[in-house]
BANU-293185 format. One line per 3 residues: for each residue x, y, z of C-alpha. Coordinates in nm, 3 decimals, m for minus. Example, Ala and Ser with C-alpha at 12.3 -4.5 7.8 and 13.67 -1.06 7.14 Angstrom:
2
1.230,m0.450,0.780; 1.367,m0.106,0.714
This chain:
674
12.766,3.311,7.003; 12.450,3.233,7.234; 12.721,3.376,7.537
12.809,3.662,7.369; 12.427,3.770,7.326; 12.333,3.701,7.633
12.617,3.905,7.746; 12.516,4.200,7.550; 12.135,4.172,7.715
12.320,4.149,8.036; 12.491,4.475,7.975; 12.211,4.655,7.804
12.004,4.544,8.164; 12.247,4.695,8.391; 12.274,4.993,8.145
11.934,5.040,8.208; 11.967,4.978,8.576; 12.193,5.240,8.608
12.037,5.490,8.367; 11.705,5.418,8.613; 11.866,5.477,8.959
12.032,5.823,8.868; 11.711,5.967,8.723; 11.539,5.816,9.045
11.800,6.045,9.271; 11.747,6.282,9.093; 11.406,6.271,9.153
11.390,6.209,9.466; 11.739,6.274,9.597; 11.862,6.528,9.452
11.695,6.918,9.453; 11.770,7.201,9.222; 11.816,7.509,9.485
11.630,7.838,9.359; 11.708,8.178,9.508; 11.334,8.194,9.603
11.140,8.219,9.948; 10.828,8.024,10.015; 10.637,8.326,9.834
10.576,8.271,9.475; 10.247,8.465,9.326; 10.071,8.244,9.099
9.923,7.933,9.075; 10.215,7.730,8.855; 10.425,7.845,9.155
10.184,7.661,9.477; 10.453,7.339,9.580; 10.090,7.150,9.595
10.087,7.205,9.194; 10.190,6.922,8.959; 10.392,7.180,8.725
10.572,7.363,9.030; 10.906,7.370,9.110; 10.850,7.115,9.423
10.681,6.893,9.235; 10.748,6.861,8.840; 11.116,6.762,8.859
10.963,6.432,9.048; 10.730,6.360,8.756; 10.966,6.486,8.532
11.291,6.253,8.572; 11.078,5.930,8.651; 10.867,5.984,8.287
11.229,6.008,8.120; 11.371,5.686,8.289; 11.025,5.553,8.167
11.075,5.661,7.808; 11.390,5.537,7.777; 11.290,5.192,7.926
11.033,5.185,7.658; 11.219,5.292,7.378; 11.578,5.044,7.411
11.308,4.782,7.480; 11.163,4.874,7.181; 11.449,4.931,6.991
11.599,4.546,7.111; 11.292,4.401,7.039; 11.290,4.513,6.666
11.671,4.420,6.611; 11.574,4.079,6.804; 11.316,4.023,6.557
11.514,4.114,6.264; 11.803,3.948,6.362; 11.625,3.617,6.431
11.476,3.636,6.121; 11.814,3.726,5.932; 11.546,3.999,5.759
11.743,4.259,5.522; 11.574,4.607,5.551; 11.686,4.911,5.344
11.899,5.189,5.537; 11.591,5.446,5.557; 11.332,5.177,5.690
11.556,5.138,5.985; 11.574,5.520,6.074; 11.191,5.490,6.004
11.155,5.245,6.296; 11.412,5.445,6.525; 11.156,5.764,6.472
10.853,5.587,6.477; 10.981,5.397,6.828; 11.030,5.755,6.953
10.696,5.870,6.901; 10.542,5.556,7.009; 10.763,5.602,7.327
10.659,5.963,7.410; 10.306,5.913,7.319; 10.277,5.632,7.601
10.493,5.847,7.845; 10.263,6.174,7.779; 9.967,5.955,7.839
10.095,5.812,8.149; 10.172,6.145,8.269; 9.841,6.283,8.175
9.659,6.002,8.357; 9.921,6.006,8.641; 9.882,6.420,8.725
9.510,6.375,8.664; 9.459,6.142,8.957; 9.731,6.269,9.187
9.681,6.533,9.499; 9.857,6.754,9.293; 9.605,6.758,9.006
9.476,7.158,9.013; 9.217,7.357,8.821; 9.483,7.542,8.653
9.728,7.424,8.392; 10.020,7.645,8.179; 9.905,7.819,7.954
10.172,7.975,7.618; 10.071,8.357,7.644; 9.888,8.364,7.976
10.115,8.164,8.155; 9.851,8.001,8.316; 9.478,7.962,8.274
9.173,7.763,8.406; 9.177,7.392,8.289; 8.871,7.317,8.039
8.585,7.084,8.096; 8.620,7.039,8.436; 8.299,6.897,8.619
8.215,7.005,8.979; 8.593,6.980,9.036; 8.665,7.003,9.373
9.099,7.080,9.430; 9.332,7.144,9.662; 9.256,7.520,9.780
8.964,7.503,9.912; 8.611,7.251,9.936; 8.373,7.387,9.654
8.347,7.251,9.361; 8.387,7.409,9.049; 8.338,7.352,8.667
8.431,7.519,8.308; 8.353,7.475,7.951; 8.603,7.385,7.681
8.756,7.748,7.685; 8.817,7.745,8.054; 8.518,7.987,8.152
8.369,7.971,8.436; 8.028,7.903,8.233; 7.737,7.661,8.242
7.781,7.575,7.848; 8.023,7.627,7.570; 7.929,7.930,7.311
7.983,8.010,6.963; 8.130,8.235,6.784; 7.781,8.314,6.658
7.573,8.583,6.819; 7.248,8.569,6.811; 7.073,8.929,6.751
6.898,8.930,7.070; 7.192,8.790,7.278; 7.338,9.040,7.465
7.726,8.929,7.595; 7.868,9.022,7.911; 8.215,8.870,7.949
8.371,8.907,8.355; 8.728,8.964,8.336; 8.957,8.987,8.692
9.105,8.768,8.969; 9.019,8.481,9.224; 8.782,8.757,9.375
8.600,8.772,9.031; 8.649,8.401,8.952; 8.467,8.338,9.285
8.724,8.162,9.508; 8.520,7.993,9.812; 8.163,8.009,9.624
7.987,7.751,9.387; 7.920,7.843,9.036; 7.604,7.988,9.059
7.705,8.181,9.376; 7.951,8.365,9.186; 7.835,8.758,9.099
7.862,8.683,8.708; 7.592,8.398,8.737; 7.406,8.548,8.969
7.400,8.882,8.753; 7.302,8.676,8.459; 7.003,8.525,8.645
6.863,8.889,8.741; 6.907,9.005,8.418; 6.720,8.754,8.268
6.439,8.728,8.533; 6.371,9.095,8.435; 6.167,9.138,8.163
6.351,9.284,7.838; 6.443,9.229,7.489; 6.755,9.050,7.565
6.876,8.741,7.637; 7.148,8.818,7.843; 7.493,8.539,7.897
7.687,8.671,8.155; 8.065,8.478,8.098; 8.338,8.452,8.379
8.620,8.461,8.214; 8.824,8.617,8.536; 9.115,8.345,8.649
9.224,8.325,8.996; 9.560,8.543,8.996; 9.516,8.682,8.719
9.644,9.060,8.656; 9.535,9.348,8.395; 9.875,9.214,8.176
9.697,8.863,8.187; 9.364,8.962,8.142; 9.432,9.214,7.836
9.581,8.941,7.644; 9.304,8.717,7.717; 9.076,9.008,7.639
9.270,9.018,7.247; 9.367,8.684,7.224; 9.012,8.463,7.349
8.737,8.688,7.411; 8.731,8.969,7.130; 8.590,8.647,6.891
8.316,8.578,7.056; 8.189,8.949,7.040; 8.113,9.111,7.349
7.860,9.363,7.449; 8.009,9.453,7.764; 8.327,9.378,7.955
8.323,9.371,8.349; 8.693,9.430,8.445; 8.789,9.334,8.849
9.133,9.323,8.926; 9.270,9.335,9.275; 9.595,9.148,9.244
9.870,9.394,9.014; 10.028,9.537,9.361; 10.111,9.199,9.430
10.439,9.150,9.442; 10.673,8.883,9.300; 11.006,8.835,9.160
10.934,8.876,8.825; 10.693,9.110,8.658; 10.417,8.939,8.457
10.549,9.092,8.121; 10.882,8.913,8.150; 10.710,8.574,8.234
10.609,8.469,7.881; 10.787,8.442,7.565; 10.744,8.782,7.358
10.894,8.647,6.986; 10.574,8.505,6.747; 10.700,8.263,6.632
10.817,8.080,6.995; 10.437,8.162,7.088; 10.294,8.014,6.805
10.534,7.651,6.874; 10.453,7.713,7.221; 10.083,7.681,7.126
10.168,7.321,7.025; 10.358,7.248,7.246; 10.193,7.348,7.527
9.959,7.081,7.491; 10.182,6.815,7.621; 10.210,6.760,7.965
10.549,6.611,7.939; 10.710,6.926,7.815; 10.537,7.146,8.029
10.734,6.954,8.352; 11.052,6.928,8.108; 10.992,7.361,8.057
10.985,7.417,8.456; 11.306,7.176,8.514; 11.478,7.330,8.251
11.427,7.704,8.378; 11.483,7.597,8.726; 11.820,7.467,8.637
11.937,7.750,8.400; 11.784,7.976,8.686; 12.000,7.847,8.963
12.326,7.764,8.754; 12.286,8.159,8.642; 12.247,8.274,9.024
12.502,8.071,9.141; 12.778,8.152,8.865; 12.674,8.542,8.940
12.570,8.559,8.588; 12.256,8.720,8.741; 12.154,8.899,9.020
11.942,8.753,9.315; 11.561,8.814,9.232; 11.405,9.050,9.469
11.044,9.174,9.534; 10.906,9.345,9.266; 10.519,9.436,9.175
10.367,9.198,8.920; 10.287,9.469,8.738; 10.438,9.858,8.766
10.228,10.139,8.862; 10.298,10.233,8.514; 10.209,9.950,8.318
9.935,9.919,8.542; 9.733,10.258,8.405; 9.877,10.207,8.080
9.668,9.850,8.073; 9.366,10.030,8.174; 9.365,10.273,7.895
9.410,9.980,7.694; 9.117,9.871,7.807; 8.934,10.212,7.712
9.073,10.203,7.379; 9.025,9.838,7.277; 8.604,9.901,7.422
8.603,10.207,7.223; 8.728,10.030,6.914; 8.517,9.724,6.923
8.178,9.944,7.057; 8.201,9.740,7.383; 8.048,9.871,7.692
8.342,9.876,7.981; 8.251,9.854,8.311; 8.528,9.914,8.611
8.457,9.768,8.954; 8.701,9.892,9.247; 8.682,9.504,9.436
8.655,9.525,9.802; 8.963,9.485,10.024; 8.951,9.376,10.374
9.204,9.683,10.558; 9.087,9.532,10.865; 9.214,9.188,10.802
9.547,9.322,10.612; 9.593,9.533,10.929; 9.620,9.241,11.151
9.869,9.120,10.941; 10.163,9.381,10.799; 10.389,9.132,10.609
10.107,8.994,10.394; 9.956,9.377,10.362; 10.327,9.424,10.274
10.288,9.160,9.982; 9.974,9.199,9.796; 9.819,9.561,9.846
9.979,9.922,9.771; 9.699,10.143,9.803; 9.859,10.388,9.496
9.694,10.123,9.236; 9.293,10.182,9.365; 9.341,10.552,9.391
9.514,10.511,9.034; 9.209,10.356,8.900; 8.989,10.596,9.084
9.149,10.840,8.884; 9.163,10.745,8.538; 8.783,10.676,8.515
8.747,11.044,8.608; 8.951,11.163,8.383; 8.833,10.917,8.086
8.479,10.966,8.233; 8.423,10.587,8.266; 8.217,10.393,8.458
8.365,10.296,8.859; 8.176,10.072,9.067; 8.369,10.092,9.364
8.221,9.827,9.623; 8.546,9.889,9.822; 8.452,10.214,9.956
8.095,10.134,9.998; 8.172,9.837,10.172; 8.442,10.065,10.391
8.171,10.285,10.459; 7.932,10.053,10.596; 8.119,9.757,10.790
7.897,9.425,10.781; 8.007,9.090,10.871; 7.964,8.777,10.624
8.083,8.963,10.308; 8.367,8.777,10.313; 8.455,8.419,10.324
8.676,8.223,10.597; 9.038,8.320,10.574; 9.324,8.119,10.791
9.693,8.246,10.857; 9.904,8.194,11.091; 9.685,7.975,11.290
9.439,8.289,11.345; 9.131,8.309,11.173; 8.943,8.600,11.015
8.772,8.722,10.741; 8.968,8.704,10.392; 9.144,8.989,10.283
8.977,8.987,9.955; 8.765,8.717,9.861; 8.402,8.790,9.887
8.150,8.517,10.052; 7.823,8.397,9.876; 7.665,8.692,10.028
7.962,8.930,9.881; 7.905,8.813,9.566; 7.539,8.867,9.586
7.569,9.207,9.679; 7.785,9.297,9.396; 7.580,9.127,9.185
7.297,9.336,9.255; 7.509,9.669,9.254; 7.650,9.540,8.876
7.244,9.462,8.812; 7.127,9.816,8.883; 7.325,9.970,8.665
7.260,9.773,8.397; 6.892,9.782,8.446; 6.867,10.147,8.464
7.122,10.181,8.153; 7.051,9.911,7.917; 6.670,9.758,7.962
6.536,10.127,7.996; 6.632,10.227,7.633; 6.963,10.506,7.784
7.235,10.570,7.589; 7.506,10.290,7.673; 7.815,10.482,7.500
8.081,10.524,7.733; 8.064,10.902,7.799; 7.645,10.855,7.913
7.677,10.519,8.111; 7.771,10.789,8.455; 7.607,10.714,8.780
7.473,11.020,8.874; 7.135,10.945,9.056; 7.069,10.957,9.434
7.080,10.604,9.473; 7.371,10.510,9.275; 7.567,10.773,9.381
7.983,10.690,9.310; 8.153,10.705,9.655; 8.521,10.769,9.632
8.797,10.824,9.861; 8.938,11.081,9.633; 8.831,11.435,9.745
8.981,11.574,9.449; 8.776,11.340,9.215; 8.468,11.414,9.394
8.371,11.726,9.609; 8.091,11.851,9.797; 7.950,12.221,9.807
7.689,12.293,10.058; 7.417,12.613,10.068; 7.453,12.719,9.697
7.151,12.933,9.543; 7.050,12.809,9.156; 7.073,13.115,8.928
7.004,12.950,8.642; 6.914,12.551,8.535; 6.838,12.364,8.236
6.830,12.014,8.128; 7.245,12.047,8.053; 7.365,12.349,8.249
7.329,12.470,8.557; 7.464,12.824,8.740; 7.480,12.829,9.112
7.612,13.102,9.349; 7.809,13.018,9.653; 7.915,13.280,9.935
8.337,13.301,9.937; 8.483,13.464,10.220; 8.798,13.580,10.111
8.916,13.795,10.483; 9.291,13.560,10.410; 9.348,13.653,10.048
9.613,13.911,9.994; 9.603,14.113,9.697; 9.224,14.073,9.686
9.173,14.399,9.442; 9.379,14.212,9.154; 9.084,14.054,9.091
8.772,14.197,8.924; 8.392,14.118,8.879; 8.357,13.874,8.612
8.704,13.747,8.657; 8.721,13.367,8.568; 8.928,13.186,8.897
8.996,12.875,9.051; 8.950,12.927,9.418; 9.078,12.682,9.686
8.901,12.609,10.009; 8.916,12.457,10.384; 8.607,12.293,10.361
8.241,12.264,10.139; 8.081,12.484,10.400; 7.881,12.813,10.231
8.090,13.061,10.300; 8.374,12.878,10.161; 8.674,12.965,10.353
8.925,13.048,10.049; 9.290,13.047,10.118; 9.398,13.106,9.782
9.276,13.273,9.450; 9.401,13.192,9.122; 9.296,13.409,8.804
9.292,13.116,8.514; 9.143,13.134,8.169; 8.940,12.838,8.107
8.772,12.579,8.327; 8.997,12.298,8.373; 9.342,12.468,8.267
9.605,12.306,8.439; 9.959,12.222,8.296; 9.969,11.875,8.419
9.726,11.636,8.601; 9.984,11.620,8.904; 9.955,12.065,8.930
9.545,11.979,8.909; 9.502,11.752,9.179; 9.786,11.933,9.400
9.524,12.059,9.648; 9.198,11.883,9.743; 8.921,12.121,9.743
8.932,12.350,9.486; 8.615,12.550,9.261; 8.619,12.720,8.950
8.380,12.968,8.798; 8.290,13.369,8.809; 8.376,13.620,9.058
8.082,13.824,9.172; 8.164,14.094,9.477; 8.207,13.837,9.757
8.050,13.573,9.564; 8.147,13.306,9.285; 7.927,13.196,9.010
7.965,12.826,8.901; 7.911,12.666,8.573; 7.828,12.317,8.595
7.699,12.021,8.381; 7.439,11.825,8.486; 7.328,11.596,8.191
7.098,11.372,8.288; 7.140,11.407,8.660; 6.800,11.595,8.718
6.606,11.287,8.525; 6.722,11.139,8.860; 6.567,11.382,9.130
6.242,11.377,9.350; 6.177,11.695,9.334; 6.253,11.949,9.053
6.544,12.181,9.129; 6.400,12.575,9.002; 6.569,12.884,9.010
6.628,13.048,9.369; 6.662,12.678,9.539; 6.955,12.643,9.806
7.135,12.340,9.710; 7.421,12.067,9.828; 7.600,11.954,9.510
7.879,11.661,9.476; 8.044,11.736,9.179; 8.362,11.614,9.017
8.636,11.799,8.863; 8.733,11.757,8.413; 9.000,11.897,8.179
8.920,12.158,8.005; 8.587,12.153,8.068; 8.295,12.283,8.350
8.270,12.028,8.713; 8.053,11.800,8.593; 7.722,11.751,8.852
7.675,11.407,9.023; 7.404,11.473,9.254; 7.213,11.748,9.332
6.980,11.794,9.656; 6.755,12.091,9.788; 6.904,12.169,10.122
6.679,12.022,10.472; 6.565,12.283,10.718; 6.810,12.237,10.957
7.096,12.321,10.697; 6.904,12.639,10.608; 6.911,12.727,10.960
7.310,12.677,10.952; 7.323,12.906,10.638; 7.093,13.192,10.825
7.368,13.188,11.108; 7.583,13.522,11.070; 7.961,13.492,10.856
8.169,13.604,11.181; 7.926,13.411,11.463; 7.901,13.066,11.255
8.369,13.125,11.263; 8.341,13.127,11.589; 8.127,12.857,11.643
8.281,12.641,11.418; 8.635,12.703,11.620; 8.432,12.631,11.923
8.320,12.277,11.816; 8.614,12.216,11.670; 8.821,12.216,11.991
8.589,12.127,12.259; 8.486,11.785,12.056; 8.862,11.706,12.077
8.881,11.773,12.397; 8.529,11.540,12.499; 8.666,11.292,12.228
8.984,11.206,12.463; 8.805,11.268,12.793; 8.504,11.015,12.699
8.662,10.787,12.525; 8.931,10.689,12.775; 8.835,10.356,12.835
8.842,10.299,12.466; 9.210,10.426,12.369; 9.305,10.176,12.759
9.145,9.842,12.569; 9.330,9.987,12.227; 9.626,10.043,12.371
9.599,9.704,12.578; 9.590,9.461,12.288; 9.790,9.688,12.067
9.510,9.515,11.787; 9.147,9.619,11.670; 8.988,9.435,11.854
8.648,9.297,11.760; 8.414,9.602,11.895; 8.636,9.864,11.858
8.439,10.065,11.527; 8.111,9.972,11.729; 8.248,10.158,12.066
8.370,10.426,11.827; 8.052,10.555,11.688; 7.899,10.460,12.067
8.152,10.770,12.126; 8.136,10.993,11.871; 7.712,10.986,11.916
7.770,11.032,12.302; 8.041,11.353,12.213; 7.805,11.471,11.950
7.476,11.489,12.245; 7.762,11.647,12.488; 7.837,11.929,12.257
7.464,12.019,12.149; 7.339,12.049,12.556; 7.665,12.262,12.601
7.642,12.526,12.357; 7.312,12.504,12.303; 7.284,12.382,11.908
7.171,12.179,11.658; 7.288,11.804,11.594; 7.339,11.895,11.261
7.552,12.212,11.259; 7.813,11.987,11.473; 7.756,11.696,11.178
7.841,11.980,10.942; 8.176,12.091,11.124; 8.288,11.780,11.256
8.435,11.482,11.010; 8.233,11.205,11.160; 8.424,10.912,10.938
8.792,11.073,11.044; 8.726,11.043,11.374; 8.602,10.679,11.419
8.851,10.546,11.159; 9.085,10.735,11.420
């Protein structure tokens, strides 16, 4: 008898034995083939994460040869004990051990996971998240991980925030919650480098009525999908004041889109919920898909993943008018921020520009908070328009290093900050209106820029008919010497008229009798041509209605009747331009608008081709050194304006004019971006 159990221990051992080694190969041994690249957009995906394809099936498959080691030693030492003591036990007490062995054996095998991942090189700052797919961890503590040296902390809802909050608002508080990307999250910066600290401590450092908590809840990776969920699902019950939304990573692209990446049945989210808290089943998820996901491939069940964007174009604008409509709902101030993006790194580089940017989802953006009259802070043009070194942080690739293609430095984040700050100030602490339709900038100094002429335009040399604190009339001179069929059209005729460029007389190539401002039969027909006015026909003149709100609040000087004028103004549905800025013209443009209709054609064809012709002849040695490294390299914007300045001079000596008037002809940004 004493043979026979020690027989059955014997076999039971090399059971075990056997059991252990094949879970061990294929942990170690054995690997599931994907029909991926290297490339894989998302955190969960990085082969340095614990829950990654490279990694979890190691953790995985040596946890399961550890659970079953503890439960059959579990299981033998009960029936030892019972045996020995010859105990009788009724039928459902023994399934209650063989249950209650399980749970003691996962519990110790989650645990040892847990502890395991948490002091391993693969422990992150994100973990998987049931509707988000992944998210920052909570109640980390200057954590410092694998992508990069700074160290970083969250509160027990994974924001990037100095303290937990309630759900409780106090009725001073005023709640400003930062939703976006790693740009937003502050990749590369400390937490109080980040813009949402630093706009916090400038907020509250001015005096007001408010105390202000400024909340990054942005997630490096993150899209508009991820961060509208998190937006319904986390942040909505905590009662904001004002969302921040700062997205640069939709055009990434992938191969999946981030709406087919979670579960979408309620009742699977709501057990994922639970079950998303174990570690365990989070590595036994990723196996599990991997293998179902290569068995599929290779039995042609499915197709071969390719490239596609994380989120469509589409779905893209359709999750920014969710955004509108959810602020509008809730009476939350939305704020839109265009983040900057490095062209000059992505240029050095055309198979990661390739990957991550499509320049169709910032011009998309551009124009749906014209259309929905919403707020744009667009530091990417600004910072386009005036090139400074330090705004971004280190970036490395391909043993080459740069500045990062998106990820702003300390400094970066400081300057956005402030930008963010201003607005705020001049909106909020001075007593304005802070509905969406009145939150526009429209002053001087805050001034949108775009890259969109069709969302903003500029008229030059206009004279004010009539003003008031809402409306304003201004004439501008058309010359109209290429419009056929000019005598269709009558005094007092309502038209859109299309032009070359903002220069008074505007050069119209085409005339189009309409009968109402804005009337277009789709957005596409509106925006078909770039610089287009609408208003009243008078002789060889058109009078223009705009709006101008609370854009003259905003001026130096008052703006009376009779005053020649530049205006930017931006184009509406059904509805008058609406005025942006408003200037009295300088001297030296006056002088330009005294110069004669058929001399000032002339001229302008003259500049025109001789500063092509100096541009090419001077700036020889420049297109040699261009052509040489086939790159940019590092002085070539610097050498650029060096040439356009020393064209510019060239042209005023030979004909005898003023700087300006060649400024006023001569697209000075086309031509060093050239």
């Amino acid at each position: 008898m004493l043979n026979k159990k020690y027989a059955n221990l014997v076999k039971l051992f090399l059971f075990l034995l056997i059991v252990n080694i094949c879970l061990i190969l294929l942990a170690f041994a054995i690997k599931i083939p994907l029909p991926f690249t290297e490339w894989r957009k998302g955190p969960p995906m990085h082969s340095y994460f614990a829950y990654s394809s490279d990694k979890a099936p190691k953790i995985f498959w040596v946890a399961t040869a550890a659970f079953l080691d503890i439960y059959i030693f579990l299981i033998f030492l009960f029936y030892y004990v019972v045996l020995r003591k010859r105990t009788v036990l009724l039928k459902w007490f023994y399934f209650f051990f063989i249950f209650a062995f399980l749970g003691i054996s996962f519990s110790t095998v989650e645990y040892g996971v847990r502890l395991f991942i948490k002091h391993s090189p693969w422990y992150t700052q994100f973990r998987p998240h049931p509707f988000l797919y992944w998210w920052n961890r909570p109640n980390l503590h200057s954590f410092i991980g694998p992508s990069d040296d700074i160290p970083k902390s969250t509160n027990s809802f994974g924001f990037r925030y100095k303290e937990d909050i309630s759900n409780e608002k106090a009725k001073d508080e005023y709640r400003i919650f930062v939703l976006g990307d790693s740009s937003a999250f502050g990749h590369g910066v400390r937490d109080e480098e980040t813009f949402a600290a630093q706009l916090e401590k400038m907020l509250n450092n001015n005096p007001n009525n408010y105390k202000f908590r400024v909340i990054n809840a942005a997630c490096p990776g993150h899209s508009t999908y991820q961060n509208l969920i998190a937006l319904r699902q986390m942040i909505l019950q905590f009662y904001p004041d004002m969302i921040i939304v700062a997205n640069n990573d939709d055009h990434a692209l992938e191969y999946i889109e981030d709406k087919e990446r979670t579960y979408h049945n309620s009742f699977i989210q709501r057990l994922n919920i639970i079950l998303y808290h174990s570690d365990y089943y989070l590595l036994f998820q990723r196996v599990i898909s991997d293998i179902k996901i290569s068995l599929l491939t290779k039995l042609r069940a499915v197709n071969s993943p390719s490239f596609v964007r994380r989120v469509s174009l589409e779905d893209y604008k359709n999750n920014l008018k969710d955004f509108i409509k959810i602020a509008k709902e809730n009476n939350i101030q939305l704020i839109f921020i265009k983040m900057p993006i490095n062209m000059q790194t992505l240029d050095l580089f055309p198979d990661l520009k390739e990957m991550i940017y499509d320049g169709a989802y910032p011009e998309a953006l551009t124009r749906l908070c014209q259309d929905e009259n919403q707020i744009l802070i667009d530091i990417n043009a600004e910072w386009r328009k005036k090139r400074e070194r330090g705004l971004y942080e280190d970036f490395y690739h391909c043993n080459y290093k740069t500045e990062a293609p998106y990820h702003p430095s300390a400094e970066g984040h400081l300057r956005i900050a402030k930008r963010i700050f201003n607005i705020i100030h001049n909106k909020v602490l001075k007593g304005k209106d802070v509905t969406g339709s009145r939150l526009v900038e429209t002053s001087l100094k805050y001034f949108i820029v775009s890259e969109r002429q069709d969302a903003f335009d500029e008229l030059q040399g206009g004279v004010v008919r009539n003003i008031s604190d809402d409306k304003a009339e201004i004439l501008f001179d058309v010359d109209t010497e290429e419009i056929k069929y000019l005598d269709q059209f009558k005094a007092g005729d309502l038209v859109r008229v299309f032009y070359e460029n903002g220069i008074v007389p505007l050069r119209a190539c085409k005339i189009t009798r309409i009968n109402r401002y804005g009337e277009a039969e789709n957005e596409l027909e509106l925006f078909k041509i770039d610089h287009y006015i609408e208003g009243q026909l008078e002789g060889d003149r058109i009078k223009v209605l705009f709006h101008v709100r609370d854009t003259l609040s905003f001026m130096p000087t008052p703006i009376s009747i009779g005053d020649v004028v530049n205006v930017i103004y931006s184009q509406g549905f059904f509805k008058p331009p609406m005025i942006r800025r408003i200037m009295k013209c300088q001297e030296s443009d006056k002088n330009i608008l005294r110069i004669p209709e058929g001399k000032f054609l002339l001229l302008k064809k003259q500049i025109e081709e001789d500063f092509e012709r100096y541009w090419f002849e001077l700036g020889k040695e420049l297109w040699k050194k261009v052509a040489h490294n086939k790159i940019r390299y590092e002085g070539e914007h610097e050498a650029a304006k060096n040439l356009f300045k020393a064209v510019t001079d060239r042209i005023t000596i030979d004909l005898e004019i003023d700087e300006d008037l060649v400024l006023k002809v001569i697209d000075r940004k086309a031509f060093i971006k050239q």
